[in-house]
C-alpha positions as CSV (number, residue, x, y, z in Angstrom):
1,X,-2.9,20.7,-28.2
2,X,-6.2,20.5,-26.5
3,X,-7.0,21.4,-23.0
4,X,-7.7,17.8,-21.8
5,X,-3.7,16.5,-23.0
6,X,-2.4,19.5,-21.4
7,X,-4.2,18.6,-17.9
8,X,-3.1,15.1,-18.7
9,X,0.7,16.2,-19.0
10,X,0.0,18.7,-16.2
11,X,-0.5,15.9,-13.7
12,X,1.5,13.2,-14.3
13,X,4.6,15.8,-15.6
14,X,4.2,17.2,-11.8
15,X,3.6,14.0,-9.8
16,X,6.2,11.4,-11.6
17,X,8.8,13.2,-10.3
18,X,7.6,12.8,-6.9
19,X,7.2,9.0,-7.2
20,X,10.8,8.5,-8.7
21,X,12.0,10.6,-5.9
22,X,10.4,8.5,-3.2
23,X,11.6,4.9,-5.0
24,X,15.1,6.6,-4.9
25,X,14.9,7.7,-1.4
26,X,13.1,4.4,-0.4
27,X,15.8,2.2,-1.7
28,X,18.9,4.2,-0.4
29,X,17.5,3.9,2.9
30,X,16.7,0.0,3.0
31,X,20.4,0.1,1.3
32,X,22.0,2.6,4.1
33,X,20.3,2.7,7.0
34,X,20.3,0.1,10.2
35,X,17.3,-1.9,10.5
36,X,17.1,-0.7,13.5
37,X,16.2,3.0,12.0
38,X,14.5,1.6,9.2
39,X,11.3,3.5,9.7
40,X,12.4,6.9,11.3
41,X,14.0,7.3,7.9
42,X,11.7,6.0,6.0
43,X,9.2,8.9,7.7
44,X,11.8,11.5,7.1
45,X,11.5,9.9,3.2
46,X,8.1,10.7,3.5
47,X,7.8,13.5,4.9
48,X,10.5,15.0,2.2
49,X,8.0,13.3,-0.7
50,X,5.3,15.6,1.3
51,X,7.7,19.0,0.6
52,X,8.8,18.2,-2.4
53,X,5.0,17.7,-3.7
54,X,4.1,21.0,-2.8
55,X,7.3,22.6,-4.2
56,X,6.2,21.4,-7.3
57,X,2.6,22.0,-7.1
58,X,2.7,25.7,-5.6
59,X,5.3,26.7,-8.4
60,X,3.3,25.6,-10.9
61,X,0.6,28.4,-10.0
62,X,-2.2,26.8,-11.4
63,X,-5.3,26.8,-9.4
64,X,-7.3,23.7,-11.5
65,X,-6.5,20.2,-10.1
66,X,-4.1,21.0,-7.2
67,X,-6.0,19.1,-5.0
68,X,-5.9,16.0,-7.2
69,X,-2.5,16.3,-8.4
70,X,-1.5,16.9,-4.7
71,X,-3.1,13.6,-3.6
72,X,-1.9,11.8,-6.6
73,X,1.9,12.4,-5.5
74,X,1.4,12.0,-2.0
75,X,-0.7,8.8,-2.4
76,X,1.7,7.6,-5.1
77,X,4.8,8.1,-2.4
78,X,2.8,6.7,0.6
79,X,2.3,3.5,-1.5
80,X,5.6,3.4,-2.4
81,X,7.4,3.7,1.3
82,X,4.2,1.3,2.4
83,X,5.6,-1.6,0.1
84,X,9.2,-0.3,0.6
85,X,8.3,-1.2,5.2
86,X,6.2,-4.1,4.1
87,X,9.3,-5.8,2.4
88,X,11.3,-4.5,5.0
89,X,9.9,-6.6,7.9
90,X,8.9,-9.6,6.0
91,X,12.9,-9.7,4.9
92,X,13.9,-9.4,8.5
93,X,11.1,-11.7,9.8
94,X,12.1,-14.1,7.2
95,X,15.1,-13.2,5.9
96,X,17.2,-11.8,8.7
């Protein structure tokens, strides 16, 4: 296996994980929560998508590519609890 698959698997092995959590989390809350607490919970989701990334990352101990494999998760999870409030409102401005 050469170096470059390995960094391939490296990142999205450790930041996938993070995503699926945060599309769990995001749609438990919208399924659970009051809309009236849609958003503190949804930056409690967040913030546990911003622990869980570096869980992952520091116990992986390898220096090369934390900082984009750190950005990739959190991006990834910000992106996914942006849509998740996005949809959200338009439901209730819409929707009720």
């Amino acid at each position: 296996m050469s170096i470059e698959s390995q960094r391939w698997e490296l990142k999205f092995g450790s930041v996938i994980p993070v995503w699926v959590y945060s599309v769990v989390v995001a749609l438990l809350i919208w399924l659970v929560s009051p809309a009236s607490e849609f958003l503190t919970w949804i930056s409690l989701g967040l913030a546990g998508a911003f622990l869980l990334t570096f869980c992952i990352q520091l116990s992986l101990q390898i220096k090369s590519g934390f900082v984009q494999r750190s950005m990739a998760s959190v991006g990834g999870s910000l992106l996914v609890f942006i849509v998740a409030s996005g949809a959200h409102c338009l439901v209730r401005l819409f929707g009720g």
